[in-house]
C-alpha positions as CSV (number, residue, x, y, z in Angstrom):
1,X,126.9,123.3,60.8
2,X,124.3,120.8,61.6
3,X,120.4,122.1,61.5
4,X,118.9,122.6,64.4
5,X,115.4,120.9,64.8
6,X,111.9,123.2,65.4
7,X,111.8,124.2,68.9
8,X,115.0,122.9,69.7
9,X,116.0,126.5,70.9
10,X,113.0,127.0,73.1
11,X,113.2,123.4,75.0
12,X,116.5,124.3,75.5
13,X,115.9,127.4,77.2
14,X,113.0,126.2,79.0
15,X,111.6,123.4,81.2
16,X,109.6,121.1,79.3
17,X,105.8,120.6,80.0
18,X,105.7,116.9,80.7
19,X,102.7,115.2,78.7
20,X,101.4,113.5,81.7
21,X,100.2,116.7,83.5
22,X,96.7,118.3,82.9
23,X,96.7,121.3,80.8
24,X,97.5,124.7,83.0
25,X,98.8,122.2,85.9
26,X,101.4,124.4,87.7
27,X,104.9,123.1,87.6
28,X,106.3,124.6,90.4
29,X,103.2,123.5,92.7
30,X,104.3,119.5,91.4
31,X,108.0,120.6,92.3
32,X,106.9,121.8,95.9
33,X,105.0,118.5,96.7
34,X,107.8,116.4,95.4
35,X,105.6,115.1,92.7
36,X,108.0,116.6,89.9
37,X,111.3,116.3,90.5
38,X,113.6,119.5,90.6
39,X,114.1,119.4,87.3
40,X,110.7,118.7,86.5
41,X,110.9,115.1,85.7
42,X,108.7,112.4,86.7
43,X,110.5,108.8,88.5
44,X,108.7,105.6,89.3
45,X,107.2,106.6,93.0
46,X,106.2,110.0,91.6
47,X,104.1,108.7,88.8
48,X,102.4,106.6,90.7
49,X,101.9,109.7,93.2
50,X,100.4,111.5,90.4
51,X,97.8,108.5,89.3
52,X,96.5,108.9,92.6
53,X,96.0,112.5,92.9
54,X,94.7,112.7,89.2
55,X,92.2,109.9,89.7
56,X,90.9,111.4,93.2
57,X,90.5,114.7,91.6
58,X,88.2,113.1,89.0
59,X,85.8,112.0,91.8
60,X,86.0,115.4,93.7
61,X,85.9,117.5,90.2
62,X,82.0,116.5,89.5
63,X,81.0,117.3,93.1
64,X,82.7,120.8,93.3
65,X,81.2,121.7,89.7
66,X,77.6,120.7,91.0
67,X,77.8,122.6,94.2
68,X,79.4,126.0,92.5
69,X,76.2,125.5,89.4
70,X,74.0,125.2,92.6
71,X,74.5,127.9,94.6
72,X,77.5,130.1,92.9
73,X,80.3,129.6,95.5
74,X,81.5,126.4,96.8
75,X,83.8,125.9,99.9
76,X,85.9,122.3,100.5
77,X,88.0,121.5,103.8
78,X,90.6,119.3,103.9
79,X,90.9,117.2,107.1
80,X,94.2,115.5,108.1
81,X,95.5,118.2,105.2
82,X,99.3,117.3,106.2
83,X,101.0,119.0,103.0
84,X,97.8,119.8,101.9
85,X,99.1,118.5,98.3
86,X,94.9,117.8,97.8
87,X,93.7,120.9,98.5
88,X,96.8,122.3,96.2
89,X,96.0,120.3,93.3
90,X,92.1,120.7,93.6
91,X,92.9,124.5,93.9
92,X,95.3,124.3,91.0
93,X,93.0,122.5,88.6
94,X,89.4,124.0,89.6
95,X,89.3,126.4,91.4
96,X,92.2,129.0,89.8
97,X,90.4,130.0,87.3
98,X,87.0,130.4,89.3
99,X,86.4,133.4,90.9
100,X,85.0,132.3,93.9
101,X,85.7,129.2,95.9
102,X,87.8,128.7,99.2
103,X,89.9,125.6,100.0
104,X,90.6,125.1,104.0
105,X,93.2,122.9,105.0
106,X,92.6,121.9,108.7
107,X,96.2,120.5,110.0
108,X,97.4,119.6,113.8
109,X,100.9,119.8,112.7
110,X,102.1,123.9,112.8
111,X,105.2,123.6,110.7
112,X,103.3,121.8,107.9
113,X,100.3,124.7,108.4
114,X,102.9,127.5,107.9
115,X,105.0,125.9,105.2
116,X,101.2,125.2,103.2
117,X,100.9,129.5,104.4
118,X,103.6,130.5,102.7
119,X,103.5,128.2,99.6
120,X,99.8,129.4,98.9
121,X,101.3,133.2,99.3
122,X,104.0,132.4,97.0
123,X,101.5,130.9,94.6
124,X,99.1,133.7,95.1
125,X,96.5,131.0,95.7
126,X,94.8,133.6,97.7
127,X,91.5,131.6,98.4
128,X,93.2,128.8,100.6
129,X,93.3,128.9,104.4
130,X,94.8,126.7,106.6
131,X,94.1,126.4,110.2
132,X,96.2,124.9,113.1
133,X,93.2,123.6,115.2
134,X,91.8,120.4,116.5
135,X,88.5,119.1,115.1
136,X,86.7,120.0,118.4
137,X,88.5,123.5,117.4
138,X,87.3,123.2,113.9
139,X,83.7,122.5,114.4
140,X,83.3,126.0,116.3
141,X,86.1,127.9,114.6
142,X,85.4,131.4,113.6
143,X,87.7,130.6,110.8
144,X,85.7,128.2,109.1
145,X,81.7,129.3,107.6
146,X,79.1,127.9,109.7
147,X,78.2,124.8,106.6
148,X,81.5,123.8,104.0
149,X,79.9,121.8,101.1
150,X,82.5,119.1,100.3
151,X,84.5,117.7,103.2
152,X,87.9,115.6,102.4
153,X,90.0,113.3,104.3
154,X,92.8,111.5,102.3
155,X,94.9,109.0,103.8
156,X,94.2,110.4,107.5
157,X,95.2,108.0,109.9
158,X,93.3,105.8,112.0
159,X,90.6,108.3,114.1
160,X,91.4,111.2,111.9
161,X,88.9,109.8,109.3
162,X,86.3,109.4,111.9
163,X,87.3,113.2,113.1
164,X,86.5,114.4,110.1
165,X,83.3,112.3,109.6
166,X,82.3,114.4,112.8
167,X,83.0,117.4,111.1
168,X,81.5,116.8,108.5
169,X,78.1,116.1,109.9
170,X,79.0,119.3,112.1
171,X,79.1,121.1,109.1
172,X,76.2,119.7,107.3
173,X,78.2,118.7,104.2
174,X,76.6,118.0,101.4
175,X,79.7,115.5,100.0
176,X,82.2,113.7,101.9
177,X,84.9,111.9,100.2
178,X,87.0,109.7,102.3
179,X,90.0,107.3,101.2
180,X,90.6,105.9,104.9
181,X,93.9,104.6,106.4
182,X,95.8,102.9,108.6
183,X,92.3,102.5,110.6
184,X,93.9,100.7,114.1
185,X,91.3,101.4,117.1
186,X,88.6,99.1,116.6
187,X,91.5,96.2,116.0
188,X,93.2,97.1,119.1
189,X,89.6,96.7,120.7
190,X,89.3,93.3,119.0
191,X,93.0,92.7,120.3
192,X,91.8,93.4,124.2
193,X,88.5,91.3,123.9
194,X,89.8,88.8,122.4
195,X,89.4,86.0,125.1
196,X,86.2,87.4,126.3
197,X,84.9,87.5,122.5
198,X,85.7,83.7,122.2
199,X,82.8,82.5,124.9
200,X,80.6,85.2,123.2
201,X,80.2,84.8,119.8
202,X,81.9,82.1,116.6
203,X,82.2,84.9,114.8
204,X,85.2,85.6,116.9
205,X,87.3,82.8,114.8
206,X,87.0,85.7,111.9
207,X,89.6,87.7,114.0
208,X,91.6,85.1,116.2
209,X,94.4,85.4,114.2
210,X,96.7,88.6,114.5
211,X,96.8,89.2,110.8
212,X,92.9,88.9,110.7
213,X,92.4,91.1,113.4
214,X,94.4,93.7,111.7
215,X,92.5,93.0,108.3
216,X,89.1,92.6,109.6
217,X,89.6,95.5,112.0
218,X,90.0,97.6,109.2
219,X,87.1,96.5,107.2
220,X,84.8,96.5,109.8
221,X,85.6,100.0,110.8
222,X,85.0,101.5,107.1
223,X,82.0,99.5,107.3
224,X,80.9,101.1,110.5
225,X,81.5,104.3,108.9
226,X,79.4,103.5,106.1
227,X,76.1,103.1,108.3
228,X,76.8,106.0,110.6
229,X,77.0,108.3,107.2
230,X,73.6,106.4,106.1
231,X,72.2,106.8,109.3
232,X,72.8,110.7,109.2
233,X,71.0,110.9,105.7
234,X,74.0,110.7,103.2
235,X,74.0,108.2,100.5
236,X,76.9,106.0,99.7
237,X,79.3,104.9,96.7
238,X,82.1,103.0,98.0
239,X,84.9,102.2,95.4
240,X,88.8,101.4,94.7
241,X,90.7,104.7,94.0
242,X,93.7,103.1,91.6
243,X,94.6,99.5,91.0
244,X,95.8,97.4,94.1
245,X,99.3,97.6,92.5
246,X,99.5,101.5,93.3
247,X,98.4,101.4,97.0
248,X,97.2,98.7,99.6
249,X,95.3,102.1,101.4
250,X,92.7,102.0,98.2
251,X,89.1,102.0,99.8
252,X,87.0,105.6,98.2
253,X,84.1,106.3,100.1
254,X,81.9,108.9,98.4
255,X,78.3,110.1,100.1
256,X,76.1,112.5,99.4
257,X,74.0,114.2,101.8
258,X,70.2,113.7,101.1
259,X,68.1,114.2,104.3
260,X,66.7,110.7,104.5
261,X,68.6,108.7,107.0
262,X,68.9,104.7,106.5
263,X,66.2,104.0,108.4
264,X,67.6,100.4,110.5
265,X,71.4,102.0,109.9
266,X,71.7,103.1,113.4
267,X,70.0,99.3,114.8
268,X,72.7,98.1,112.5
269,X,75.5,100.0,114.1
270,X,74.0,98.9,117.6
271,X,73.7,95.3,116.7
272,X,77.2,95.0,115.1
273,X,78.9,96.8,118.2
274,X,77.3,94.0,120.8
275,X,77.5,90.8,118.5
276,X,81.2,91.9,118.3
277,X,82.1,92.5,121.8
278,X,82.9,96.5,120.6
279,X,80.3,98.4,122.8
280,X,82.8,100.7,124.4
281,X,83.0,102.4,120.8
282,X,79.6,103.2,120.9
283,X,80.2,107.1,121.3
284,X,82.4,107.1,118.2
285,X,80.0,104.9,115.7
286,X,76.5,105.1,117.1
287,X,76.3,109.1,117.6
């Protein structure tokens, strides 16, 4: 009979911890988001998926440890939570082993708020809420503390990362960390001025082209973003999460809150908005 190897027996009777994850990374919370396959193996997409979320958490990690050394407690909402796979994996990593620290996952979607209910329960991630409101709801919910220290938005579509910007100011947040997506207002703007912009400004050649207006739509709005954040006193890192080869949606906006507004940010805001021929998006940017 041939020998059996050391621990043969035991990986045979048990799923095997892949060496990718973090140390005390639940399994079945991987499974659940689709990140692990069902039998706990790792394909192409969901490696890549896991980059991601490892890498973001690295950003949010520092910023949650500095809040909870400040002041003992620290509370995060996710905006745009969807599957709330963010606010799982912060939970998982961070804040399981504290024993304080609540995660809300602000969602529009019901189904995806009950499903994130009853995975938490089944977890017994008992500090997580998640909340079926709007971010008009959110901002005066009785559900949420009146200030949450770290605000997240990952991958929320077009306005949504501008709602939660709102919120976050709302909220008096001390970080915000944003990774911005599929940002389409202030191109479809461009889109309908378009032959008004031409007699207007040169700078109108930069987004003549459909392509261009899709591209420079985009970055303009994440740079509009930037100076109303600076001009509500936060200061500003703004970085690639992963290499371009994992995902095209790849912009990380970090800010801190500080108190001291950017003092011409708002004049910047103003001046952009008219040059541009973007004024009717003055309530969203310049408020």
């Amino acid at each position: 009979m041939a020998k059996r190897k050391p621990g043969a027996a035991a990986a045979a009777g048990a799923p095997a911890v892949h060496p990718e994850l973090r140390p005390g990374q639940s399994v079945e919370l991987l499974k659940e988001l689709h990140i692990l396959t069902r039998d706990g193996q790792l394909n192409q997409d969901s490696r890549r998926k896991l980059k991601q979320v490892y890498h973001l958490y690295q950003f949010i990690e520092p910023l949650l440890a500095e809040v909870l050394a400040g002041r003992g407690d620290v509370s995060l909402a996710d905006h745009g939570a969807g599957k709330s796979y963010l606010g799982f994996i912060l939970y998982d990593l961070f804040l399981k082993a504290q024993d304080v620290g609540t995660v809300y996952g602000i969602e529009t979607r019901s189904e995806l708020v009950e499903h994130s209910r009853e995975l938490a329960g089944r977890l017994g991630f008992g500090r997580m809420n998640f909340l079926d409101v709007s971010v008009e709801e959110s901002t005066r919910s009785e559900q949420l503390p009146e200030r949450i220290d770290v605000v997240t938005a990952l991958h929320a579509c077009n306005t949504a990362t501008d709602d939660a910007i709102q919120f976050a100011l709302a909220k008096q947040a001390q970080f915000v960390v944003l990774v911005p997506c599929c940002q389409a207002e202030v191109a479809s703007v461009l889109r309908k001025n378009k032959n008004a912009s031409f007699g207007l400004t040169p700078l109108s050649e930069i987004w003549r082209h459909p392509i261009h207006t899709r591209e420079f739509g985009s970055q303009l709005t994440n740079a509009l973003r930037c100076l109303q954040l600076e001009a509500h006193g936060y200061q500003l890192t703004v970085t690639e999460l992963v290499g371009w080869e994992h995902s095209m949606k790849n912009e990380l906006i970090i800010a801190r809150r500080t108190g001291t507004p950017r003092k011409n940010a708002m004049e910047r805001i103003e001046a952009i908005l008219a040059e541009l021929n973007l004024s009717e998006l003055r309530s969203r940017f310049a408020c």
